[in-house]
DORO-660331 format. One record per atom (N, C-alpha, C): residue number from 1; atom name; residue in one letter; x, y, z. Coordinates in steps of 0.001 Angstrom, whole numbers, plus 500000, padded with zeros to 6 digits. Layout:
N
resi=NUM	name=CA	resn=A	c1=X	c2=Y	c3=Z $
...
! end
This chain:
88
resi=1	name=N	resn=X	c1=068544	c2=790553	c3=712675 $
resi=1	name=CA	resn=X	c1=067242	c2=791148	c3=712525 $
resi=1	name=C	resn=X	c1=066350	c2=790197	c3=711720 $
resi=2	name=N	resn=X	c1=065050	c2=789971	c3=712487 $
resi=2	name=CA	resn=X	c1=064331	c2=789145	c3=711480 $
resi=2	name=C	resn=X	c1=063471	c2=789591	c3=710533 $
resi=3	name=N	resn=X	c1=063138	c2=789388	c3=709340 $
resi=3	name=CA	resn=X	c1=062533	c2=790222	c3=708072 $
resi=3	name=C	resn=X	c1=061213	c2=789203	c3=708351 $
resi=4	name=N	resn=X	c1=060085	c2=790106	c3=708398 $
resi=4	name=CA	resn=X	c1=058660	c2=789216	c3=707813 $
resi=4	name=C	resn=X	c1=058161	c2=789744	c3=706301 $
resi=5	name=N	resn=X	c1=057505	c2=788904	c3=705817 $
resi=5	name=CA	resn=X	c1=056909	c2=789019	c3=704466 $
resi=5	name=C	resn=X	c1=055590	c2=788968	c3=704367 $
resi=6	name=N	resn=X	c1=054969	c2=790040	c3=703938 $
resi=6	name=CA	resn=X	c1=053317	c2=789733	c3=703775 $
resi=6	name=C	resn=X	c1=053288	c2=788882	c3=702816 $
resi=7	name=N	resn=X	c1=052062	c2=787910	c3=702759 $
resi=7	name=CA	resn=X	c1=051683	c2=787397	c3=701627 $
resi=7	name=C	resn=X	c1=050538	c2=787507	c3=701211 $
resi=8	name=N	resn=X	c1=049996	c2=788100	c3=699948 $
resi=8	name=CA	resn=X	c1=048390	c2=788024	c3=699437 $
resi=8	name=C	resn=X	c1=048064	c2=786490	c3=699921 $
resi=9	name=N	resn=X	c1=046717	c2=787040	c3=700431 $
resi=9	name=CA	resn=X	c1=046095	c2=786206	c3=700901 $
resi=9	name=C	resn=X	c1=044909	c2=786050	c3=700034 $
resi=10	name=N	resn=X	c1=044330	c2=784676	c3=699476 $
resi=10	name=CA	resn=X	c1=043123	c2=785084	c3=698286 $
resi=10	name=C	resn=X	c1=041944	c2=784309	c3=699376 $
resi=11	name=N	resn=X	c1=040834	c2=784601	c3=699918 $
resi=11	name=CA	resn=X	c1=039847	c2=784030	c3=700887 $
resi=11	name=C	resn=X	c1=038832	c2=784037	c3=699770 $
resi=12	name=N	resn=X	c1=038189	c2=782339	c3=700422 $
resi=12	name=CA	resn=X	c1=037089	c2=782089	c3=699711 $
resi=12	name=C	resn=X	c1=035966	c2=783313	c3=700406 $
resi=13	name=N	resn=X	c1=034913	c2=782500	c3=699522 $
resi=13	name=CA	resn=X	c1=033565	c2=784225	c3=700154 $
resi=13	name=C	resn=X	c1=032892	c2=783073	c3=701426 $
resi=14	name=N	resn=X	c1=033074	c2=784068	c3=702528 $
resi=14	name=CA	resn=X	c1=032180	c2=783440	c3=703672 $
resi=14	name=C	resn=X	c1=032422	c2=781869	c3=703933 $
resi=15	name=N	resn=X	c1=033671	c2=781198	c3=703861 $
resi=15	name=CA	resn=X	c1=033316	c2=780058	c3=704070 $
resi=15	name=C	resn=X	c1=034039	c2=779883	c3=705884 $
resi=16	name=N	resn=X	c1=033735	c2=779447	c3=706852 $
resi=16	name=CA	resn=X	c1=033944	c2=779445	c3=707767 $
resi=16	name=C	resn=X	c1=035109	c2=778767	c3=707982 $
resi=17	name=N	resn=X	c1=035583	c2=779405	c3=708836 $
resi=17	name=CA	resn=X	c1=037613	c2=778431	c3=709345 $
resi=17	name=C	resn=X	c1=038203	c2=778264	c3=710534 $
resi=18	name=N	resn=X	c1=038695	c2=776869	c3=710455 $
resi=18	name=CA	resn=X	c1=038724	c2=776928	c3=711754 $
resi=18	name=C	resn=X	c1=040339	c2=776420	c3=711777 $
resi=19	name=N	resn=X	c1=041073	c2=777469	c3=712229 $
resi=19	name=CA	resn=X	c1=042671	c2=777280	c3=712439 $
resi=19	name=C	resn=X	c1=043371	c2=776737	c3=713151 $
resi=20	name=N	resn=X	c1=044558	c2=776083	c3=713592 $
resi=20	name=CA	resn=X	c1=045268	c2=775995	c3=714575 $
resi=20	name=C	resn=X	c1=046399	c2=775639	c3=714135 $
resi=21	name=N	resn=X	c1=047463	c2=776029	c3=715034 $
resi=21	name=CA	resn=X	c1=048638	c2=776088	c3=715107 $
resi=21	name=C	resn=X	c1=049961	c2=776193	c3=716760 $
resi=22	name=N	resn=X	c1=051099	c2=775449	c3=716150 $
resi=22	name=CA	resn=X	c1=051725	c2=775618	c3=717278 $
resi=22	name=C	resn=X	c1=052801	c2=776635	c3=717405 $
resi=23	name=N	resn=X	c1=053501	c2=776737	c3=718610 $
resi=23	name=CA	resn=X	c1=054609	c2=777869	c3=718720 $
resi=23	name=C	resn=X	c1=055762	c2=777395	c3=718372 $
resi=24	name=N	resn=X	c1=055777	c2=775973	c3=718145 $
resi=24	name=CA	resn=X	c1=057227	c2=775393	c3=717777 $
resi=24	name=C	resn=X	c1=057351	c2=774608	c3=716742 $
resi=25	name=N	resn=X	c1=056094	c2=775547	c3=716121 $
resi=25	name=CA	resn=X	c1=056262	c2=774388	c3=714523 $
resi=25	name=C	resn=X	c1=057620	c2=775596	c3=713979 $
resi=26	name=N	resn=X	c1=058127	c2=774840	c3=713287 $
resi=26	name=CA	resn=X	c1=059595	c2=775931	c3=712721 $
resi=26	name=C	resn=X	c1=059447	c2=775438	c3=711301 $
resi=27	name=N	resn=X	c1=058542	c2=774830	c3=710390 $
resi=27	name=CA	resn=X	c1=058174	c2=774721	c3=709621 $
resi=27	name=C	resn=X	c1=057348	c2=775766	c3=708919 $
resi=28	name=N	resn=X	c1=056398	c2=776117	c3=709788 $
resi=28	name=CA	resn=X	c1=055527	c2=777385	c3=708934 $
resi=28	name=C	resn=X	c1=055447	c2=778375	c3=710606 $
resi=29	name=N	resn=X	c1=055673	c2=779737	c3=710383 $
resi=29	name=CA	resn=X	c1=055857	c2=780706	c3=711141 $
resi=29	name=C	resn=X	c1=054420	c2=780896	c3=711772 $
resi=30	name=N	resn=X	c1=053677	c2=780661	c3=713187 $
resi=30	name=CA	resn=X	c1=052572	c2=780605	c3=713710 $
resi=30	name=C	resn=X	c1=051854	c2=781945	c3=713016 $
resi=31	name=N	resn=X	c1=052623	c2=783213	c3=712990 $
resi=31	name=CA	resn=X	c1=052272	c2=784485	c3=712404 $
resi=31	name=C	resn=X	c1=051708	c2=784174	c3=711307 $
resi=32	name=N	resn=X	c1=051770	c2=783448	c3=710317 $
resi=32	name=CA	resn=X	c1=050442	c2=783234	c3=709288 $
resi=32	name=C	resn=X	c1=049676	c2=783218	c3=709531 $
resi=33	name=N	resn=X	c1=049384	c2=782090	c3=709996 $
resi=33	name=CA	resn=X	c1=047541	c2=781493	c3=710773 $
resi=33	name=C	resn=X	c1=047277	c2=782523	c3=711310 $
resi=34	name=N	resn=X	c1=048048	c2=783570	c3=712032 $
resi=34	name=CA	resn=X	c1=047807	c2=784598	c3=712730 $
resi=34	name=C	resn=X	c1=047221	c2=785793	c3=711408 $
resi=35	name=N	resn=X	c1=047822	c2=785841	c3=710630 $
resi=35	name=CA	resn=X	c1=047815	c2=787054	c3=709354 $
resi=35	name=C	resn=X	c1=046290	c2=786337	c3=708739 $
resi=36	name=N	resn=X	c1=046257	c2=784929	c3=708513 $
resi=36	name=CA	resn=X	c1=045244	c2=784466	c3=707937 $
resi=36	name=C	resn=X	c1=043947	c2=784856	c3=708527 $
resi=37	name=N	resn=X	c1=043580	c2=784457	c3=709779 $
resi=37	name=CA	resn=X	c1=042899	c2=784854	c3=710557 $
resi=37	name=C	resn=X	c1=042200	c2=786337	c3=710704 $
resi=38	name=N	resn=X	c1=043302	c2=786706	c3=710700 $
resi=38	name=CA	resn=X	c1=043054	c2=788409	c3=710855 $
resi=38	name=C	resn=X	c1=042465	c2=789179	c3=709927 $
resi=39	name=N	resn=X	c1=043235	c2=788166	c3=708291 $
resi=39	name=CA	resn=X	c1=042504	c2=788836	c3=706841 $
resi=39	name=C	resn=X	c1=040480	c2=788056	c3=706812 $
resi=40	name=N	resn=X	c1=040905	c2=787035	c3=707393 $
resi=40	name=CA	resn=X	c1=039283	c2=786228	c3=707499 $
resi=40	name=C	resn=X	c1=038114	c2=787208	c3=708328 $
resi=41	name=N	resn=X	c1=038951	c2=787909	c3=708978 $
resi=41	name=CA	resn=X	c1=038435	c2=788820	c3=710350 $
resi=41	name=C	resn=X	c1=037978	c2=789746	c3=709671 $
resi=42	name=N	resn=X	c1=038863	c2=790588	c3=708640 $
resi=42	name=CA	resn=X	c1=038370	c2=791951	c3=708366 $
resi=42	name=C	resn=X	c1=037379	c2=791685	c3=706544 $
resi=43	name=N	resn=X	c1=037204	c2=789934	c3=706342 $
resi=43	name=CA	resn=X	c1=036745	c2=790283	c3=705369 $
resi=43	name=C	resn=X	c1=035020	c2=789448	c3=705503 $
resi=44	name=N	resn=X	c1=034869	c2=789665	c3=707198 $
resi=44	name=CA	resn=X	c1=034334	c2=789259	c3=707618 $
resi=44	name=C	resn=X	c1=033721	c2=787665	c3=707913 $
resi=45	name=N	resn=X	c1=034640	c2=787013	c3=707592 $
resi=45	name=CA	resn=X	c1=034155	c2=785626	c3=707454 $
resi=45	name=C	resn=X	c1=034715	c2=784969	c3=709289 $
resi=46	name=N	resn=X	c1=033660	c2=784103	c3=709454 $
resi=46	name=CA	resn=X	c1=033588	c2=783586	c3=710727 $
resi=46	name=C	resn=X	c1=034331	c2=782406	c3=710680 $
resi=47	name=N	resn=X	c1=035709	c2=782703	c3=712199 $
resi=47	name=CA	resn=X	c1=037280	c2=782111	c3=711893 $
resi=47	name=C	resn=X	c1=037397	c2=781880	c3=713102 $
resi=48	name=N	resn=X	c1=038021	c2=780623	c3=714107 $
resi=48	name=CA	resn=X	c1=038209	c2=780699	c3=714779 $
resi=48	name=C	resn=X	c1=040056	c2=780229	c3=714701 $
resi=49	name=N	resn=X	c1=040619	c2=780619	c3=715927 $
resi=49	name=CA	resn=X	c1=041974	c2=780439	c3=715728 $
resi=49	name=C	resn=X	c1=042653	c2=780149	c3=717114 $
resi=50	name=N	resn=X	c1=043765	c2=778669	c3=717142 $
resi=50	name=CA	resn=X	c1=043596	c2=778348	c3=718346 $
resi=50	name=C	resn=X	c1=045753	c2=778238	c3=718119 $
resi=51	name=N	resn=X	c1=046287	c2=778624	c3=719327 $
resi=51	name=CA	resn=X	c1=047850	c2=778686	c3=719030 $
resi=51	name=C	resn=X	c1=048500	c2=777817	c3=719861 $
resi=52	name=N	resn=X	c1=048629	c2=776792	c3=719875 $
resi=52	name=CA	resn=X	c1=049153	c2=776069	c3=721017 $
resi=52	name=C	resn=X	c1=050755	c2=775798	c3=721107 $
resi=53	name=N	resn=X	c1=050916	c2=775491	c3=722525 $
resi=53	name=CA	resn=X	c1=052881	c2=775868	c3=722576 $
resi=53	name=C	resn=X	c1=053623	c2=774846	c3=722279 $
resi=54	name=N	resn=X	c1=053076	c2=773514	c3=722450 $
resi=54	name=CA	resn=X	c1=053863	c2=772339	c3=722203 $
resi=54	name=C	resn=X	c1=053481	c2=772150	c3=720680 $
resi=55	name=N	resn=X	c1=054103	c2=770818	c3=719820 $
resi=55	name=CA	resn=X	c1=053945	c2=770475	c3=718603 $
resi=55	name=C	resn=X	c1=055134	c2=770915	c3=717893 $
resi=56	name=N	resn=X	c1=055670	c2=769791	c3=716851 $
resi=56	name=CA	resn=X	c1=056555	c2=770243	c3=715562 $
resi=56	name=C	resn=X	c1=055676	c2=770717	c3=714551 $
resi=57	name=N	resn=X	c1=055962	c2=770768	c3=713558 $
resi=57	name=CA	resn=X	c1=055338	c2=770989	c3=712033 $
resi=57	name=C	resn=X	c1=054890	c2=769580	c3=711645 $
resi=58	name=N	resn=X	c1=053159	c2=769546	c3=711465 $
resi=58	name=CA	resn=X	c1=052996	c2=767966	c3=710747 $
resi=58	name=C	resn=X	c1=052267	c2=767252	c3=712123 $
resi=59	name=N	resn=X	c1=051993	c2=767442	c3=713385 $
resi=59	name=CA	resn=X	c1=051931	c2=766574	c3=714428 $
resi=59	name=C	resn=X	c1=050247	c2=766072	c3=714100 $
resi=60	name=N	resn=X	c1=050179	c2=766649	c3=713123 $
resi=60	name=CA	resn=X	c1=048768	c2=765600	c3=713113 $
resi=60	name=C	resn=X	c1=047612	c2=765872	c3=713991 $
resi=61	name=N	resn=X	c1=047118	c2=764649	c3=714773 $
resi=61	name=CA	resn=X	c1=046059	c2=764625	c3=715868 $
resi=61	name=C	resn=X	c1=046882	c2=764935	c3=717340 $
resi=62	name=N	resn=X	c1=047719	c2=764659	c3=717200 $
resi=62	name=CA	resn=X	c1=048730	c2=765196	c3=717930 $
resi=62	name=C	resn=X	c1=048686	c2=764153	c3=719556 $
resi=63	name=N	resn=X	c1=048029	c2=763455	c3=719264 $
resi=63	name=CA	resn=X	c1=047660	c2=762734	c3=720437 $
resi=63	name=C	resn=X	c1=048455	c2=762520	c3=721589 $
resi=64	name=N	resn=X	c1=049844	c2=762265	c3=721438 $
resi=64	name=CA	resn=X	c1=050941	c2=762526	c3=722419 $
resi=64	name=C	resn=X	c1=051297	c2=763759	c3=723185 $
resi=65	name=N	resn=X	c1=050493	c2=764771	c3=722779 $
resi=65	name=CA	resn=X	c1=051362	c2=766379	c3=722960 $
resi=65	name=C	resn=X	c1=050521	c2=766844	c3=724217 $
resi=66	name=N	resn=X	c1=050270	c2=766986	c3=725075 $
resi=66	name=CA	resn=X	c1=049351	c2=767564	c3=726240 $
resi=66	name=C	resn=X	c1=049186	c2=769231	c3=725529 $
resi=67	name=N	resn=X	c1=047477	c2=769105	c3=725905 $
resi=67	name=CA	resn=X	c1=047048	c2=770209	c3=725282 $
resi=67	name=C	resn=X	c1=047171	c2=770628	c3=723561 $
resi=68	name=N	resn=X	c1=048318	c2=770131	c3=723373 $
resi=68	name=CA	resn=X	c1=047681	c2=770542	c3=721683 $
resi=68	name=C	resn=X	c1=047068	c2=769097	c3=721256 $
resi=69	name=N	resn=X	c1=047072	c2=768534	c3=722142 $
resi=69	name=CA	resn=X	c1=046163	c2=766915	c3=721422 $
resi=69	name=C	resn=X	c1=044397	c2=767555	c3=721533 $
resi=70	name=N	resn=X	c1=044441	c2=768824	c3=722617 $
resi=70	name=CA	resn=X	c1=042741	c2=768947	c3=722577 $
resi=70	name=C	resn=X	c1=042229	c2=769314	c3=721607 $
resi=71	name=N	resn=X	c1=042906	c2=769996	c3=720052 $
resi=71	name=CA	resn=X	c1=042595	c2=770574	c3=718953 $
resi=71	name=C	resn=X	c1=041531	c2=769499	c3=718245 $
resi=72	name=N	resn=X	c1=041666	c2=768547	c3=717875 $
resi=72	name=CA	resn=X	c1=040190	c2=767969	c3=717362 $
resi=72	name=C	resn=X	c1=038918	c2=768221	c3=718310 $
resi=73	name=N	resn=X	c1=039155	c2=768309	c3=719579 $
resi=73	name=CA	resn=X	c1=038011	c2=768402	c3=720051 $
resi=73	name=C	resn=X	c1=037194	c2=769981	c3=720135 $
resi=74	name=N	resn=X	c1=039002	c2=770627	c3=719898 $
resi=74	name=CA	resn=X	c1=038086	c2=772282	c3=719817 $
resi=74	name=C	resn=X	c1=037141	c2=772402	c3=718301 $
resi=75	name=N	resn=X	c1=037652	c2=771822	c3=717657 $
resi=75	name=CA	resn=X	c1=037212	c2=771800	c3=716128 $
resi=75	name=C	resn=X	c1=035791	c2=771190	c3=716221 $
resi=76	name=N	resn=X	c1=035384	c2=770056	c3=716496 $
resi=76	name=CA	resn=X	c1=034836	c2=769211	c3=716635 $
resi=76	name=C	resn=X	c1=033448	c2=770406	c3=717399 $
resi=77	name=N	resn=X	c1=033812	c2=770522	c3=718562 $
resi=77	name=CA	resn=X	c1=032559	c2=771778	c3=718960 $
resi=77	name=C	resn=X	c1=032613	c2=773475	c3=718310 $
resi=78	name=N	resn=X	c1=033699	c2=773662	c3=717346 $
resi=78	name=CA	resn=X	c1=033544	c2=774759	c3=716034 $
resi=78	name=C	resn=X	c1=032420	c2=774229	c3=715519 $
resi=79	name=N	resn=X	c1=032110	c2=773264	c3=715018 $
resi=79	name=CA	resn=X	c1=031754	c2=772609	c3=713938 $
resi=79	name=C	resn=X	c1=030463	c2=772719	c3=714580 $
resi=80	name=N	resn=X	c1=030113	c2=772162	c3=715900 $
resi=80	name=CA	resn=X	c1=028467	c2=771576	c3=716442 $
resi=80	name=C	resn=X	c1=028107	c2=772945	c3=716127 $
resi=81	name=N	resn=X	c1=028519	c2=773897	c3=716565 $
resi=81	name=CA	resn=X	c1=028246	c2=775111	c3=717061 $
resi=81	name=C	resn=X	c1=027474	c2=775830	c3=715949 $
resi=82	name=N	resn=X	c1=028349	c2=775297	c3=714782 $
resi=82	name=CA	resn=X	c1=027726	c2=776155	c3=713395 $
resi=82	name=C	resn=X	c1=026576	c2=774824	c3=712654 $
resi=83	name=N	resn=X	c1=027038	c2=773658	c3=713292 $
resi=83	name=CA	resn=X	c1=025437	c2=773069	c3=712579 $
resi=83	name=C	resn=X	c1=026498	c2=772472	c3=711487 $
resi=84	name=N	resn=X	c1=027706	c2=772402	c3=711738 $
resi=84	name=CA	resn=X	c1=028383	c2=771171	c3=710522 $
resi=84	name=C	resn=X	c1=028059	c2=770184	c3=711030 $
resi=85	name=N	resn=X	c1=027993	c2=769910	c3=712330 $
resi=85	name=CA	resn=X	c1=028343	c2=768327	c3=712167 $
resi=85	name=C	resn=X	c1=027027	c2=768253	c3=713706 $
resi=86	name=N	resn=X	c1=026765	c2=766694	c3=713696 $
resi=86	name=CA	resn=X	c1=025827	c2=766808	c3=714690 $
resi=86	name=C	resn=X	c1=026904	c2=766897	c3=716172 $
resi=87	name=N	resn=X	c1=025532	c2=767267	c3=717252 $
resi=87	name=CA	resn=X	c1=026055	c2=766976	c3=718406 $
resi=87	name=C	resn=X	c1=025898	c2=765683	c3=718977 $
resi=88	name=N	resn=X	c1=026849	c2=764818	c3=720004 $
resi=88	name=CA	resn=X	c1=026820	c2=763417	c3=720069 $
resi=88	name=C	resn=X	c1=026064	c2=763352	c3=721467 $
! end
């Protein structure tokens, strides 16, 4: 049987987030980012959250991994979208 653990979560006020994670990181349980997300959700702060199936724990830019290598670029248009960063 597997046991999960909540963890207090302490969120900054309103600062925007942008998550991602894989299904085979076995390093940190995808269900965080998932719990994180969800607490960002109900404390209204604007979160986006992306779960991808390939990747270990740590893969970085991930550039080798099909499909989880697209994560900078999802970030990258998070970002235009809210006016962090310019559009190219």
């Amino acid at each position: 049987m597997t046991r999960m653990t909540r963890h207090v979560i302490q969120l900054p006020s309103n600062v925007p987030t942008f998550l991602w994670h894989t299904h085979e990181d076995k390093g940190v349980p995808s269900e965080n980012s998932v719990f994180f997300y969800l607490a960002l959700r109900k404390a209204g702060v604007p979160a986006e959250l992306h779960i991808f199936e390939k990747g270990r724990h740590g893969v970085g830019l991930a550039k080798d991994i099909p499909g989880t290598c697209d994560w900078p670029q999802r970030c990258q248009e998070w970002m235009q979208t809210r006016g962090l960063l310019e559009r190219r």
